[in-house]
C-alpha positions as YAML, in Angstrom:
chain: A
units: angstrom
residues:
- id: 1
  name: UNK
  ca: [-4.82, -24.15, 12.78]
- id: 2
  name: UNK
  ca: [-3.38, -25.30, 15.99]
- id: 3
  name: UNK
  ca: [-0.41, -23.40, 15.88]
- id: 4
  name: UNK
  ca: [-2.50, -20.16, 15.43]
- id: 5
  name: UNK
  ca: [-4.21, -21.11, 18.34]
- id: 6
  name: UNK
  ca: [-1.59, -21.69, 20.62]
- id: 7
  name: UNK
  ca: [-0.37, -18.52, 19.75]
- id: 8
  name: UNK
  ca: [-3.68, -16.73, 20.09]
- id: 9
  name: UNK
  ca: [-3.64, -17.82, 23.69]
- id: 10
  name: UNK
  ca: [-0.23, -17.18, 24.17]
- id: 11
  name: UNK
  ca: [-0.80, -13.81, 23.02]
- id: 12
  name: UNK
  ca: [-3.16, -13.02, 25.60]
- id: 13
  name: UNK
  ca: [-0.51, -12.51, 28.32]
- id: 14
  name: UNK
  ca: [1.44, -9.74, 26.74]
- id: 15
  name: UNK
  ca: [0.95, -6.35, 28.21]
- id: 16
  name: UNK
  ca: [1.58, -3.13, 25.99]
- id: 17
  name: UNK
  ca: [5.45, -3.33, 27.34]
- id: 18
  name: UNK
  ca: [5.78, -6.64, 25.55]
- id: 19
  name: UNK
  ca: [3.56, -5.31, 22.20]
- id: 20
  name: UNK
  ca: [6.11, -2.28, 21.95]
- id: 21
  name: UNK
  ca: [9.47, -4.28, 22.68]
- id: 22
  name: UNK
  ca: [8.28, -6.26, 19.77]
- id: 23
  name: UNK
  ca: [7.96, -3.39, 17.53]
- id: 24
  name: UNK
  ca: [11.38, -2.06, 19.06]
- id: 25
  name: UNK
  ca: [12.40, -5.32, 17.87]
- id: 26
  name: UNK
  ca: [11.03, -5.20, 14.65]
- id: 27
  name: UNK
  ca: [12.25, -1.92, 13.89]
- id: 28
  name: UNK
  ca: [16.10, -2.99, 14.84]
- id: 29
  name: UNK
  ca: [15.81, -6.23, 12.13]
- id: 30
  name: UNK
  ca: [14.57, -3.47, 9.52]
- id: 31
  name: UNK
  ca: [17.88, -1.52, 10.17]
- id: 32
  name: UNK
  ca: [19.87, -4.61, 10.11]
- id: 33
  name: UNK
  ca: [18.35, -5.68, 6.92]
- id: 34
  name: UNK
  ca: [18.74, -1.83, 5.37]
- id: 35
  name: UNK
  ca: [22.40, -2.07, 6.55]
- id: 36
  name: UNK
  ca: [22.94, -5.31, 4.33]
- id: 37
  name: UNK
  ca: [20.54, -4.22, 1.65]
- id: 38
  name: UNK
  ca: [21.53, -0.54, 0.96]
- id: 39
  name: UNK
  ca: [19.32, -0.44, -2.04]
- id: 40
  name: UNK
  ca: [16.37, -0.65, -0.35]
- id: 41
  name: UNK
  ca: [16.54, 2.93, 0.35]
- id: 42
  name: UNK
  ca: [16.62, 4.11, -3.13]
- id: 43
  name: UNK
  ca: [12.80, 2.88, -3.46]
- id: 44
  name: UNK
  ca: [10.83, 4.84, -4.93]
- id: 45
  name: UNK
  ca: [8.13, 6.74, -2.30]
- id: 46
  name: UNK
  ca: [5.03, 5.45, -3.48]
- id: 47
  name: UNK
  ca: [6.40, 2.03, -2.49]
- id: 48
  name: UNK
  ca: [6.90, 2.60, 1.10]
- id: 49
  name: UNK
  ca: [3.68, 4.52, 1.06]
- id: 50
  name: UNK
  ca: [1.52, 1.29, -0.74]
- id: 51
  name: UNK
  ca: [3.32, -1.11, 2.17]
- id: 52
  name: UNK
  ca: [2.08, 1.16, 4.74]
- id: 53
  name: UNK
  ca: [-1.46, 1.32, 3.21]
- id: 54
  name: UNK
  ca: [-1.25, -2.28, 3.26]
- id: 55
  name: UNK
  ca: [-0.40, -3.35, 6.18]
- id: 56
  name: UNK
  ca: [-2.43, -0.71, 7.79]
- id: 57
  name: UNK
  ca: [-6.13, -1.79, 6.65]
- id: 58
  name: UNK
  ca: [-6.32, -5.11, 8.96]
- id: 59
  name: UNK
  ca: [-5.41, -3.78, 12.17]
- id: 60
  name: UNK
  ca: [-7.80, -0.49, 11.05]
- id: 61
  name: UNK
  ca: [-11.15, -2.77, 10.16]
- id: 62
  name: UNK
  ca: [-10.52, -4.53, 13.85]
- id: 63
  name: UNK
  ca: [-10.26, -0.81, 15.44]
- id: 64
  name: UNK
  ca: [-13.11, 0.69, 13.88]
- id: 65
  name: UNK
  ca: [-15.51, -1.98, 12.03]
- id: 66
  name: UNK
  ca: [-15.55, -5.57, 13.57]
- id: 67
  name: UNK
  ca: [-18.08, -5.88, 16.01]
- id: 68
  name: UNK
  ca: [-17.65, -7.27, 19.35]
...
């Protein structure tokens, strides 16, 4: 659990310009990997939409239900 820590307090000096060039980021290695894996985009739908329902409900239950 250390590492998560350090991280945690790393974390706490990014500003929203450093959050979105991350995404940026992260968007650029998906394109990459979609270049060198062409069949990823013959997927069916309901696959991309499951991955987005997944990785949605974390960062929802912090928005809206954790407590403070």
């Amino acid at each position: 659990m250390k590492i998560i820590s350090y991280f945690n307090q790393r974390l706490k000096f990014f500003t929203i310009w450093d959050i979105k060039l991350v995404q940026l980021a992260a968007m650029f290695v998906l394109i990459v990997l979609i270049k060198f894996i062409p069949q990823i985009t013959s997927l069916n739908i309901w696959w991309y939409v499951a991955g987005c329902i997944l990785t949605a409900i974390r960062p929802v239950y912090v928005m809206f239900e954790k407590k403070i």
